[in-house]
N, C-alpha and C positions, 0 to 999 in steps of 0.2 A: 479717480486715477490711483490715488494712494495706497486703497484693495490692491488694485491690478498687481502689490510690487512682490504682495506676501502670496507664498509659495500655494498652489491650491491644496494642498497636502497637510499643510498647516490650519490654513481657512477651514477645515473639512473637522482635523482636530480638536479645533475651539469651539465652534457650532456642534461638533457630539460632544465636548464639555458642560456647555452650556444648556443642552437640553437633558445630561447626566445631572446637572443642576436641580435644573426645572422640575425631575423627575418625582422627587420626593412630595415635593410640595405639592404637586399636583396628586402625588397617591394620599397623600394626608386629605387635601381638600374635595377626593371623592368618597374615602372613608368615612367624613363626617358628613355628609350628605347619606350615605347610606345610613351612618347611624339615628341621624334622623329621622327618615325614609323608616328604619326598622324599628325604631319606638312607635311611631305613627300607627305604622300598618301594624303590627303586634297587635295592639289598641283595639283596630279593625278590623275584624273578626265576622263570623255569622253572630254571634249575638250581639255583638254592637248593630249588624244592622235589624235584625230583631226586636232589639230594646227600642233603637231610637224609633221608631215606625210604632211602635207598640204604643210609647209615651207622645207622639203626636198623636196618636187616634184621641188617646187618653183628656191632654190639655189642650191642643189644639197651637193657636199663636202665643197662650203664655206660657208652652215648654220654650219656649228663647231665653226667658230668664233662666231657666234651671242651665240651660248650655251653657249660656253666658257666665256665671257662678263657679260652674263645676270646670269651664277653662280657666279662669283667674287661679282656684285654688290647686289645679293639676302643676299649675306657670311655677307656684310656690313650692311646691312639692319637689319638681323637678328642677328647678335651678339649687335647690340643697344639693340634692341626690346626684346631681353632673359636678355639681364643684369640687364637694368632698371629693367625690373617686376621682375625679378627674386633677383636682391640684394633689392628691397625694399617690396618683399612682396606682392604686391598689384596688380591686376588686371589691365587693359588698363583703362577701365572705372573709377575706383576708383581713379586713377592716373590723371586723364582727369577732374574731377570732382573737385578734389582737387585745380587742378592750374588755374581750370576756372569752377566755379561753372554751372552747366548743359552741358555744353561739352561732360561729359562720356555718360549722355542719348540722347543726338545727335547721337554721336558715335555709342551707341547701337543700336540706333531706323534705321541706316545705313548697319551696320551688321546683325538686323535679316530682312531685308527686301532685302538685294542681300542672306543671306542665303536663306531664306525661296525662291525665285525666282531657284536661280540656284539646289537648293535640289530637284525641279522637275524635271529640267533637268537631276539630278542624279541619283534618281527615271529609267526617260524616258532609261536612259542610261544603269541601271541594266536591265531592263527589255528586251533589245535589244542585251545584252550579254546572258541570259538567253533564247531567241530567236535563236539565233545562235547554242549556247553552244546542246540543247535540242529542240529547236522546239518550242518552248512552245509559246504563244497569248503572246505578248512585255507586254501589260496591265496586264495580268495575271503573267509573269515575276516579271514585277514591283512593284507589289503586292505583290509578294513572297519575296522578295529583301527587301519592307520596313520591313515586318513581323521580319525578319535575325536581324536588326538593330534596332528592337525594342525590341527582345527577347536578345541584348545586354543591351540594357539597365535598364530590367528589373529583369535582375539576381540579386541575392544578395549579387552579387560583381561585381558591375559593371565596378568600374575602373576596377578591372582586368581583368575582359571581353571585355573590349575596347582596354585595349596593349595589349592584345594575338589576338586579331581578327586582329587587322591593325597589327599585326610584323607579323603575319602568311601570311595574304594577301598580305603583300609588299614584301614578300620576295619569295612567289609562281611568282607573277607577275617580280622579279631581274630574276628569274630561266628562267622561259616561255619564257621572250625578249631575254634572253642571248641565247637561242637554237635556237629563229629565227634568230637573229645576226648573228647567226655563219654560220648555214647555208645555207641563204643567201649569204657569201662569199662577204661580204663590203670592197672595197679597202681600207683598213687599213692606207696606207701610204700617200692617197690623201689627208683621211678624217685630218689626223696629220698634214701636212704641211697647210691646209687650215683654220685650228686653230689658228694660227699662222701669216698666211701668206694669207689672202684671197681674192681667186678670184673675189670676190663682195661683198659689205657690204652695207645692210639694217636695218641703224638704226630704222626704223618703226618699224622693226620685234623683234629687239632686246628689245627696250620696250614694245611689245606686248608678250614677254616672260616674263620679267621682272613680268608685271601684273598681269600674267596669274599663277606665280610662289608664288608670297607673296602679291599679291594683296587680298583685301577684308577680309575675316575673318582668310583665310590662318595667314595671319601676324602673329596672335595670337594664332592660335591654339594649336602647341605645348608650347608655355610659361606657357598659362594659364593652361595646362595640368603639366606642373613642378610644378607650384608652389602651385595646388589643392594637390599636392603630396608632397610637404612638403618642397620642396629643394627652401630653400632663402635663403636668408643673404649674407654677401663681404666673409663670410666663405666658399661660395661652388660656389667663382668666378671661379675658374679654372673646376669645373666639367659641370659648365651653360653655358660658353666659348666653352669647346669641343661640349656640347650637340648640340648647336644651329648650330655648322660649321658641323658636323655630318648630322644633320636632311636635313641642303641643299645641301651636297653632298647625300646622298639618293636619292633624289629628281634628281641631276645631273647625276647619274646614269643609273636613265630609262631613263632619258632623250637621253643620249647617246649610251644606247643600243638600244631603239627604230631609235631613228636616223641610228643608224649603219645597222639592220635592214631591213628598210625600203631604203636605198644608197642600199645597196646590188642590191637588185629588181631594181631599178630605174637605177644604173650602168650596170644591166644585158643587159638592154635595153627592157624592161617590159614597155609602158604606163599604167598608173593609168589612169584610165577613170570613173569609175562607181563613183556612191553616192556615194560609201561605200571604199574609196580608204587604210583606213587601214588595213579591212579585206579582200581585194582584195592583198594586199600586202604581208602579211600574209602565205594566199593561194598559193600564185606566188613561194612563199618563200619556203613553207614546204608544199605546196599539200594541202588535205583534212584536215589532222593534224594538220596543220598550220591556218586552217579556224576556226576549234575546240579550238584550243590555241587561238585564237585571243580570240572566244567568254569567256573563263574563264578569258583571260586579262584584257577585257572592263568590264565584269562583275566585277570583283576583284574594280577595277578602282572605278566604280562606288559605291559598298557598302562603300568601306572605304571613300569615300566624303559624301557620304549621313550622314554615322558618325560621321562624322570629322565638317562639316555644324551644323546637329543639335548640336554637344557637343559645339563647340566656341560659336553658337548663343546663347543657352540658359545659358554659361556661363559669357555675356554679360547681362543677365536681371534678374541674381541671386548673392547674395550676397555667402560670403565664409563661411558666419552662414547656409548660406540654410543648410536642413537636403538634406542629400543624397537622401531620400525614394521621398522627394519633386522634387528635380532635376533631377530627373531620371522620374517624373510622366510627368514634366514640357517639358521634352526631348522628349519623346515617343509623347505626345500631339503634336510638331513640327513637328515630322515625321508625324503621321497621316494626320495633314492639306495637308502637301504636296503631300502624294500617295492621300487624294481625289483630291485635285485639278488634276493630273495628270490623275487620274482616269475620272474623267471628261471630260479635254480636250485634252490626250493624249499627251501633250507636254506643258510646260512653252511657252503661248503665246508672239512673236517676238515683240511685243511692250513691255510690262515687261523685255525682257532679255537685250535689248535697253538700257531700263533704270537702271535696275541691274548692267548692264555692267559700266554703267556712277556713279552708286552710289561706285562703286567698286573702279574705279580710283580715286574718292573723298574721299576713307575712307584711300589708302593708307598714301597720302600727309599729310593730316588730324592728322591723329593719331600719323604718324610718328614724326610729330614738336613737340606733347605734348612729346613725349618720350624726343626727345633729347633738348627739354626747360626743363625736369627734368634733366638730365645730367648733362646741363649747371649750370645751376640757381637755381636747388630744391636740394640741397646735403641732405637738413633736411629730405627730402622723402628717400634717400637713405642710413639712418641709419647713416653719417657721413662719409659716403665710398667716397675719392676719384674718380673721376671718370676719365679715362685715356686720356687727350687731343685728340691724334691719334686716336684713336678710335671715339670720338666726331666729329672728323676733317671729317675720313670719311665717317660719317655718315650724317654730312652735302653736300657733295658731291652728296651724293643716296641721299637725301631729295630734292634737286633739280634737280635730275633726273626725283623724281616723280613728281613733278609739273608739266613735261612735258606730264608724263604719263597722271595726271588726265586733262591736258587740251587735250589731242588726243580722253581721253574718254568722255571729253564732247560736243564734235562734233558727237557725236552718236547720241546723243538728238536733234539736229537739224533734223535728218532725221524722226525724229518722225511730224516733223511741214510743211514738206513737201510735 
């Protein structure tokens, strides 16, 4: 009754206050699901699902351990990597620049040149899901796939067309693996104990997941998508913490359903033989359907890197003053280069991915010491925020893993002089 006394006019007032309220919070808490969403899928690429198919043919049930492994040390990696930017505000680049004057534009000029390199590949890769999916000329595919990801970036809201595109994509792409998974009928109890317990371990493999996971602009891309969206400071430790252990279990996810998947077929006693051993897989798995899902997989796969590439890179060569209207013209220009080149020579030529692949491993190691030499040593960068030993500790451990990474990827470059 007591409603009934106040005016509707006022009632009308307080309720659009209250959801003027609501608003923010609610655009923070999509933001960080998208930035989730776009570290994952960045991650998720044509050659993550390449690799991982390639390394079950390889080990069979004991690549579980190398997943298993290479998620713990990614968990390490990235909860550095979101806290730092994330309690001090500031960019990798800005960060980089601060503790080493020109460092950041090293850093950058390393990130858009494996981005702009592999965004072909991502390109070549929507266009060959698109091939599959419908029939359609790969080139004319890939065409139509950068168009998708340029009319993202073009909207007039574009963050929020960027976490609705990659949470929609990665979450059709969790669906689609989980039905081949099943139905394929993957020994469940081998692939557990061999997690665990494994019949062979390939640490090669395991840091070429590693790289392949948070290597290159990956590293950054969900952070600097947090903190474009608002969420810094030692205030919103505990929600940057969950984010970044979230975004790499995503990422561990397909990784493990693909894997489960693809042991299915492979324990059936199926040989993979063709170029094409995932959508062979696939097929083995669920038939015709199963060749169709593949191609919406790869294709999925590939738009949200293409996204994921141009947003990190050109978040790299823009300040946090840029205007949006600018960063988004800045984005769209990245895409284009890439579909012509791609247009042109129908693939990221094998001497470039060479070298991409070696800038790649360089940018991990790299980027990662400026982080946790701000951890250690820059507190003034980090607002006066404590920073947690353990977590420093093991962040020093994955910093010296990836050394190893970037020195296996710079034996790539040898092969170029050969």
């Amino acid at each position: 009754m007591a409603s009934n006394l106040v005016p509707a006019r006022i009632r009308a007032a307080t309720a659009g206050a209250k959801k003027r309220r609501r608003g923010p919070r609610e655009a923070q808490r999509s933001a960080l699901l998208g930035a989730m969403f776009l570290m994952a899928t960045s991650a998720v690429g044509p050659g993550f699902i390449v690799q991982t198919t390639s390394f079950t043919v390889q080990l069979g049930a004991a690549f579980a351990f190398a997943i298993l492994v290479s998620i713990l040390v990614d968990i390490a990696v990235q909860l550095n990597v979101w806290r730092v930017i994330g309690v001090s505000g500031k960019r990798a680049q800005e960060l980089a620049n601060t503790v080493l004057p020109g460092a950041g534009w090293f850093l950058a000029a390393l990130i858009g040149l494996g981005g702009l390199v592999f965004n072909i590949g991502n390109i070549a890769g929507a266009g060959l899901g698109l091939n599959v999916l419908l029939g359609l000329d790969p080139k004319l595919g890939g065409i139509l796939s950068a168009a998708v990801a340029i009319a993202v970036f073009l909207s007039k809201r574009a963050g929020l067309a960027l976490d609705k595109i990659v949470v929609v994509l990665g979450a059709v792409m969790i669906l689609l693996i989980a039905y081949v998974a099943i139905v394929s009928h993957p020994p469940l109890g081998l692939a557990v104990k061999n997690a665990v317990l494994p019949g062979d371990i390939d640490f090669l493999i395991i840091t070429t997941l590693i790289g392949g996971t948070i290597g290159g602009y990956i590293t950054y891309a969900g952070a600097h998508r947090m903190i474009d969206a608002g969420v810094t400071g030692a205030a919103n430790v505990r929600i940057i913490t969950r984010s970044s252990v979230l975004g790499i279990i995503i990422t561990g996810v397909i990784r493990v359903l693909l894997f489960l998947a693809i042991l299915g077929v492979v324990a059936g006693g199926v040989a993979l033989t063709s170029d094409n051993m995932p959508a062979e897989a696939f097929q083995a798995a669920a038939g015709d359907i199963g060749f169709k899902l593949f191609g919406i997989v790869l294709w999925a796969a590939a738009l949200t890197s293409v996204i994921g590439a141009a947003y990190t890179s050109i978040s790299f060569v823009t300040k946090p003053t840029t205007s949006p209207r600018r960063r988004s013209a800045a984005t769209v220009v990245f895409i284009v280069v890439s579909t012509l080149v791609y247009t042109l020579l129908g693939q990221a030529p094998a001497t470039l991915l060479i070298m991409a692949g070696a800038v790649n491993g360089l940018i991990l190691p790299v980027g990662f010491a400026i982080i946790l030499w701000v951890a250690w040593r820059r507190r003034d960068l980090l607002g006066g925020y404590l920073y947690p030993q353990w977590l420093l500790g093991i962040g020093v451990l994955a910093w010296l893993l990836t050394l190893f990474l970037g020195y296996q990827s710079l034996g790539g470059l040898a092969t170029l002089w050969v």
